[in-house]
Structure formats: C-alpha cells, structure tokens
N, C-alpha and C positions, 0 to 999 in steps of 0.2 A: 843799506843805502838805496833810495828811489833811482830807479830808472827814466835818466836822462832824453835828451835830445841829441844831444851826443852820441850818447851810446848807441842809438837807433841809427844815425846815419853812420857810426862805427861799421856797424855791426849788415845795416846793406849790402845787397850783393854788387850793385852798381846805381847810377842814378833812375835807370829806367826803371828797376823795384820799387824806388820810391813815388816816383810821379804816377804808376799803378797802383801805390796804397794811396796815394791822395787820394783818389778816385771813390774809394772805400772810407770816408769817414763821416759820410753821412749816416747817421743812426740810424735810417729808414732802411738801407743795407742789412742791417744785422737783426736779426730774429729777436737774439738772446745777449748779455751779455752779465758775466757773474764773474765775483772776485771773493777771494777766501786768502788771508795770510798775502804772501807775496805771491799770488796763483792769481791767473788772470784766465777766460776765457771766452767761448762767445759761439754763434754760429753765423757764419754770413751766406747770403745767398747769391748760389752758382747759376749757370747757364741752365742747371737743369734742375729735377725736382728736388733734390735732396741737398739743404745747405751744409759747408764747409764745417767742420769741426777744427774751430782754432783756439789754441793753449800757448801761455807760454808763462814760464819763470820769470818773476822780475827780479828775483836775487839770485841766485845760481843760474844764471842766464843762459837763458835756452827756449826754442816753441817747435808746437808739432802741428801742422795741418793737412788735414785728408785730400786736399786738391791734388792735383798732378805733378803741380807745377816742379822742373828741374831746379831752382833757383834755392838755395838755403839763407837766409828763412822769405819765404815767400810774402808777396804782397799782402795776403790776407794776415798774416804773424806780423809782419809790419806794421799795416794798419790799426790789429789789435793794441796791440803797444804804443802806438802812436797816439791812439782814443784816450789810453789809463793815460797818457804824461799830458794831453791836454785837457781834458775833461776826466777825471777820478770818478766823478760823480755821475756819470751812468753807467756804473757798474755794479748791481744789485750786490750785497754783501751775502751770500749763498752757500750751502753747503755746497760742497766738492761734488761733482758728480764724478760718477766709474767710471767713465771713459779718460778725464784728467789723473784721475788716480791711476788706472792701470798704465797711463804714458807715463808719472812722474815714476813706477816702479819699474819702468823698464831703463829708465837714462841713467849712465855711467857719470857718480857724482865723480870730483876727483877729493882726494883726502882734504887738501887743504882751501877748499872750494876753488871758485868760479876764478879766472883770471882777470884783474879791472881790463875792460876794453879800452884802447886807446882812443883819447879825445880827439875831436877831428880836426885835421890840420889848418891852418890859416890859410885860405886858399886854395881847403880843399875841393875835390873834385865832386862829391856828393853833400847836399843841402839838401833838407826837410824842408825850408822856406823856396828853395828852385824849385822846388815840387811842386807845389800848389800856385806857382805862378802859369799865365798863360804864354802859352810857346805860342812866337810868333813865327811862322811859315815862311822863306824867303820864297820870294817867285823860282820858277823852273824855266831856265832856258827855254824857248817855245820849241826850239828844234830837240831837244833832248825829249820832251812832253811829249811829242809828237810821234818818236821813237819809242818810247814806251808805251802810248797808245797803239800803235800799231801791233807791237810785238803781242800786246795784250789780246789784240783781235785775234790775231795770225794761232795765238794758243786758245783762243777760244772755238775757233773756226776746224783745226785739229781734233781738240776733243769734241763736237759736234759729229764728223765724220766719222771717227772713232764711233761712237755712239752708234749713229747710224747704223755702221754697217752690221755692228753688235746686235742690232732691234732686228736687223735681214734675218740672223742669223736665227734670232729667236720665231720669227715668224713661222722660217723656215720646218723649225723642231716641231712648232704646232700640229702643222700640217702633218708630220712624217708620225706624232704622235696618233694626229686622228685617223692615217690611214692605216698605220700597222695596228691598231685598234686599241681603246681605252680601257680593255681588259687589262694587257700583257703592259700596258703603263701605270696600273697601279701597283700592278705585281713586280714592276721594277723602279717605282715612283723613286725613290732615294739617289739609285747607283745617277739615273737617268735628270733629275734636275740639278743634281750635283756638277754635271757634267756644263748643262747648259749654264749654270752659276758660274765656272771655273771662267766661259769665254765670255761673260756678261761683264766680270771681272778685268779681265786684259782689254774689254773693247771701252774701259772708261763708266762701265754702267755698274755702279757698284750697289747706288742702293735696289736698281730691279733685281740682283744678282741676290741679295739678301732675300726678297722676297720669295725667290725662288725657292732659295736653300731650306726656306720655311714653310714651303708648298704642302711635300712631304707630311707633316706633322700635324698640319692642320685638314689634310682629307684621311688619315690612317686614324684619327680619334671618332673619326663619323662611324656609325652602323654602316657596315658593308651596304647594307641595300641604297646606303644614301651616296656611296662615292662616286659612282659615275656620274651622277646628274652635277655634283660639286666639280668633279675636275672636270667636266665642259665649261661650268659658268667659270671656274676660274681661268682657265686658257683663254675665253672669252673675252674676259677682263683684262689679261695681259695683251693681247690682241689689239682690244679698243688702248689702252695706254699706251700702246708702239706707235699706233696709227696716230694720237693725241698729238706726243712731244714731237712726230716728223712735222706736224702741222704747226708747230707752235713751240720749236725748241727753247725760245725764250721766255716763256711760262713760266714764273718763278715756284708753283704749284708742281707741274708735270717734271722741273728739274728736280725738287724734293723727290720726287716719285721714282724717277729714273738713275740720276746721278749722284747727287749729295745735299745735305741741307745745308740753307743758308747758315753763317757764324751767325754768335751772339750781337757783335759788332754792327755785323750788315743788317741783321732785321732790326733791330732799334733805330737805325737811322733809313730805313724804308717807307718814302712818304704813301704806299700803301697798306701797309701793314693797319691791322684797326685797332682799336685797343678800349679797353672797356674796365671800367672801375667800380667795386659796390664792396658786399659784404658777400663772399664765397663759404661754402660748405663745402666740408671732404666729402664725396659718396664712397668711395673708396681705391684701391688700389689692385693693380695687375703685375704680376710678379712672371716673369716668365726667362727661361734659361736658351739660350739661343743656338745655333750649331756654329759659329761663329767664336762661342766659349764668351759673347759677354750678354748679362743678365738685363734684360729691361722692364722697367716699373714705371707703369702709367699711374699718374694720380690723377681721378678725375673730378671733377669741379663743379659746382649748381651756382648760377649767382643768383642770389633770393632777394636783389634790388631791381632783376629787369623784370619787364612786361610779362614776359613769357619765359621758358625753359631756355635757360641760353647756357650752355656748358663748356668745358673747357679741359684740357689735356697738357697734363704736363708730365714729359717724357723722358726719362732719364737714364744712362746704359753706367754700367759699373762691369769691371773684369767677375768671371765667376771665380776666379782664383783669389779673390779677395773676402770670400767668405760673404755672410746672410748679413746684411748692414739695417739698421733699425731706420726704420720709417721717418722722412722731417715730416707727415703729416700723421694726426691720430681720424680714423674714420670718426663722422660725425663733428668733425673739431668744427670753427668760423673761424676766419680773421678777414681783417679788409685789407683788400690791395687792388691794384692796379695792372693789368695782364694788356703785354702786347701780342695779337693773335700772326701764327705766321701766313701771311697773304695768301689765300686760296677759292675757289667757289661757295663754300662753306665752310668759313675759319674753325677752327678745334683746336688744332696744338695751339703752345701760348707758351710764354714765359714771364716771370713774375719781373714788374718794376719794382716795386715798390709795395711792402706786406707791415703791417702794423695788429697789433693782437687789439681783439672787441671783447667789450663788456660783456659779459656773460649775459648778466638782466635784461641790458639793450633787445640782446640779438635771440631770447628763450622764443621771445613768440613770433618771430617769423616765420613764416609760411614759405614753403615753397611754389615759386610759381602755377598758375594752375595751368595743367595742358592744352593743348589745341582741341576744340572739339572735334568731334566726329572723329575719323580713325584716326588711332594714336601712332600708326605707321605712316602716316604719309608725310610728316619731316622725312622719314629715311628715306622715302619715294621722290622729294625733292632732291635730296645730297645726291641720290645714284640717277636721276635725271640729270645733273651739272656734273657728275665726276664717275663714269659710271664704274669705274675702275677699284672705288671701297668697299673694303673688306666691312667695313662694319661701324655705325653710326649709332649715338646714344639715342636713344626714345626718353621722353615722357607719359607713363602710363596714369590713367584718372585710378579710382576706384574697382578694384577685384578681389579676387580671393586664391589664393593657392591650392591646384588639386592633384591630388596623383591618379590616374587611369589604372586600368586594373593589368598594366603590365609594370606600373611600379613607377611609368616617368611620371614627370612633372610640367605641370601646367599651368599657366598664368590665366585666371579666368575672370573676364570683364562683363562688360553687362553685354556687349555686341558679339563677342568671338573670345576665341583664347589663343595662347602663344604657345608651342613648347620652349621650356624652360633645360637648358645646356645645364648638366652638371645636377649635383643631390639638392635640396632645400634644408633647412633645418626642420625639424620636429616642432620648434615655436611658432614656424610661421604656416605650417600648415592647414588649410581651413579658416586662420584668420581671415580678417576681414584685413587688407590694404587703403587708406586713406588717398594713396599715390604712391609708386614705385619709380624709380629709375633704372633703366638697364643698357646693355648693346645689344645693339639686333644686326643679324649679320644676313638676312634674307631667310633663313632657314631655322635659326636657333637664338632665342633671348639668353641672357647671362647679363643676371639679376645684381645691380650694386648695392643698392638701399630701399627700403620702403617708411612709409609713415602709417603708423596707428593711431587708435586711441589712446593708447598706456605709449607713444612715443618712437622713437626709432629704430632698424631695426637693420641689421646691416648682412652683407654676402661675403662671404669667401668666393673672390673672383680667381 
C-alpha cells in the first residue's frame, strides 16, 4: 500500500514538524534523491557543509536522518516523504546505496509487519495543507513589544559587559605572559591557555575561548626555532581583536570572532550579507579534531564564473564521537549554486542557498580565474590590513614549480620568489610545472589545496 497524506500527518510529531518540512520541498534543497522498491531516500542540505542523509520505508514505515534534530521523524523524513506522495517522479529509480542498507539492517522489523497508522481525525490538529499556508502574525500589544525589547537589550547589554570584562582579563594574561617571558610560555603553553579559555568561557566569550584552546596546537607543530616569533604575532592578534570588538561590539564580524556565529536563520535574512552565484569547484577539504572533542571540515571553494579568484568556505563541526563521516563534496567535483557570504571585511565563510549539479561538457573547460598580478600575496596583505586578527587567507598563486631544499622542505617556486610549503608534497608533483595553485597562507607557511597542469588537476591532502 502507497504512503498516504494521511499517514504523514499521522505519523508527525506536531504541526510545527510539518510547517518545517514545508520549507523543504523545494527540489533545489535536495542534492540527491533515489528510490528503489518501497525505499526512499535523498540528501538535503544543512546549515553546514555536509548534507543530511534522509531514508525512509514507505511500507514497513519508518525513516532515519543524520541531523540532530530531537523530534521523530524529523522535518527532513517528513519532507522526504512528502516529495514521493506528491511528486513520485523525482526520484531517480537507483540502486540502494550502503548507507540505506546498513539502516534498513539495523531496524527491529515486527513479525507481522508495520502497524496501519491511524487516519487523521476530522478536525484534526495537524494538516500537510495548514502547512504550506501562510501564517498570518497578529499584531503585538505595543506595551508587551516594548517589554520585550527592552528585556532584550538589558540581556544584550549584560553579555557585552560580561565580554568586556572577559577581554580585561585576557589582556591582562598577555601582559603577565610577556613579562614572565615567552620561553617558560611555550613550555607550559597548554596547562596555561586552557586556563585563560576556561574564564573566556564564563565571561560569555566562547568563541575567542576556542581559539585559545587551539592556540597550543598550532605553535607546538612549528620548528622550535619558529615559535616564539608565532606566539608574539598571535598574542598580537588577540590583543588587536580585544581592542576591535571594545570598539565596535556590534560588529557582526568581530561578534563571530569573539562570542558566537550568527544562526542559519539570521544570516539569510541579513540585508548585508553578500551573496554570489556561478559554477563553484571543490579545491578541497580540511579535516581537523578539536580539544573541544568536535571535528571541523572546511570545504573550500573557487567560483570559476567571477572576474578574479573569489573563494569561499564552508564550515561544518560534527561530535568526534560519531566517527570519520564521508565527505558531501568529492575534491575537483563543480556544481552551481548560490552562496550567502557571512558579513565581514573580507567575506569567506558562506553557506549554500541553493546547489544544482552541472553538465560535465559545459563545465571540462573552464578555467580558473587568473590571479592578481604582481605579488600573489598581497590579497592576504589586504584581508590582514581590514581584520588583522586572521589566522590564515586563501591566495591565488600564477604559474611555478615545486622544489625541495637540500633539508628536505618544500617549496612553492614562481617566477618572482617562493613560499614554504607546510606539510610533505606528493612525489607527482614535484618539479612539475604548475599552471596555477590555490592555497592558505598564514603569514609564515603555505598549505597547498589544488593546482592545475597540463595532463589536468592535481589535488593536497590538507
């Protein structure tokens, strides 16, 4: 028996589930979506890089999705199901992939199957049709509005001072760091940012508090001989960001920096947010394991329809306790979408509106943008002139060749100068010849995503 209309609002957690998949049935939403026997499946896309992986049974009725959400079955399970009972017909007839297979072997069938779901009552309280209508907003008492705005400042105003007094506190540690000397702070760099993390954390500053905790890891990987000139610039840089957000605590920029990012919610409806549309290429991804215990993976982005090198970051955290999760992008991959950038001096992070998969043919001979002449460093000389406080900015490199020095590192060598190159190169690309490269450059050290040759592309382990 097909899966109902019925059955989906049966089977709802409440109405606000549904008016959430509403939201979700536009195709543009979904990556993927494949059907096999009564199996239905799909990927939609989240807030962050990696989309939802949503399943679900339409005869022995049941769905599983990877999002967070507390709600069974969730707006995204909903919305799947919602798509098969009113459009059947965009859903590719497909083999099964593993990851539906390994769910459909884990669920507890019962002997005599599925129970029918109850029809919904006359009258009921939840409708798939109340869902996709538009809710009309009663006015707000002005004096009630009024109380709520206030209240709202009064908690905004709170965690500012909060903040504040958090930034004294760190300023404070700078100081006490450079005077008891930056010897005996490398040598206890852990116990000691950990500490100042702990009260970045109680005084409301939670994402400088992160940075902190990540301070640690990113000067103990340098050559001894390079760490003390790193932890001045980075104290530095902490310094100039305290001094920033006291100036300009309403910076929706130096609040990412300091306190927390904007929701999905808020930047979509941010009349400054920029946003930009073409055909994007993976250059590749950043996988990194946090002291916090969760995992973040950058994907980063070339769009090969603007002018020049215009990039983009999509940034997404998963628990480490949920295991190695497979990439929603393949390096090298295209598709076209539409990326809203989050509001800053030099937009980079982004999040996908809207992703549609490109013709292979179309999209073989584009080019990627060509770089800025003259030094290929001085975008990043720009980003750390407007925000001097980043760790690290993609470049556009023209034409070089990969060399190793006779201590064995690695170097990026153009026609003007070279870079050192962070981390091994492959054996492939040694000596070649580079067409253009893309990397991060962090003032100190390049970390190589992609390059182009003649024989084609050519990718890093970041």
């Amino acid at each position: 028996m097909a899966l109902s209309r019925s059955e989906i609002e049966a089977m709802a957690p409440d109405q606000s589930a549904l008016k959430a998949a509403a939201g979700l049935l536009k195709p543009a939403k979904w990556s993927s979506r494949g059907v096999s026997g009564g199996l239905i499946w799909g990927e939609c896309q989240g807030s962050g890089a990696n989309p939802y992986r949503v399943a679900a049974d339409t005869i022995d009725i049941g769905s599983k999705c990877t999002c967070p959400s507390r709600k069974f079955p969730c707006k995204h399970a909903i919305a799947l199901m919602w798509l098969h009972v009113d459009e059947p017909g965009g859903f590719a007839p497909a083999e099964t992939p593993d990851w539906v297979i390994e769910w459909m072997g884990r669920r507890r069938k019962s002997s005599s199957g599925a129970a029918p779901l109850a029809a919904k009552p006359e009258g009921g309280s939840k409708s798939l049709d109340a869902a996709t209508e538009e809710v009309v907003v009663e006015a707000l008492d002005p004096a009630v509005e009024a109380k709520r705005k206030a209240a709202a400042e009064r908690r905004a105003g709170d965690v500012r001072r909060q903040v504040e007094t958090g930034l004294d506190d760190l300023e404070l540690w700078i100081s006490d760091q450079l005077r008891t000397g930056l010897g005996a702070f490398l040598a206890e760099t852990a116990d000691r940012c950990r500490r100042i993390a702990a009260r970045l954390v109680d005084a409301k500053a939670g994402a400088l508090a992160s940075r902190l905790d990540e301070t640690p890891s990113r000067l103990l990987q340098l050559p001894t001989e390079e760490r003390i000139d790193a932890a001045i610039i980075e104290l530095g840089k902490l310094t100039l960001l305290a001094r920033a957000w006291r100036a300009e605590p309403l910076d929706p920029e130096l609040r990412r920096e300091v306190v927390s990012t904007e929701s999905r919610e808020e930047l979509m409806t941010a009349p400054d947010a920029p946003r930009h549309a073409g055909v994007w290429e993976v250059l590749g991804e950043q996988i990194a394991t946090r002291r916090d215990g969760l995992v973040s993976v950058s994907t980063w982005l070339l769009n090969l329809d603007a002018e020049g090198p215009r990039f983009a970051q999509l940034l997404d955290y998963f628990p480490a306790s949920a295991g190695r999760r497979s990439g929603a992008f393949a390096a090298g991959g295209r598709f076209r979408a539409e990326l809203v950038f989050y509001p800053a001096r030099s937009p980079l992070r982004a999040l996908i509106i809207e992703r549609s998969e490109v013709d292979t043919q179309e999209t073989r001979d584009k080019a990627w943008p060509d770089p800025a002449t003259g030094d290929p460093l001085a975008p990043y000389a720009e980003v750390l002139l407007a925000a001097p406080w980043t760790l690290a900015a993609p470049v556009a490199l023209p034409s070089g060749r990969i060399a190793e020095d006779a201590a064995g590192r690695s170097w990026w060598r153009g026609e003007t100068g070279a870079l050192p190159i962070d981390g091994a190169t492959s054996d492939i690309s040694l000596g070649a010849r580079l067409d253009g490269a893309a990397g991060l450059w962090n003032g100190a050290r390049l970390t190589l995503l992609a390059a182009r040759t003649n024989w084609g592309r050519v990718g890093f382990d970041a």
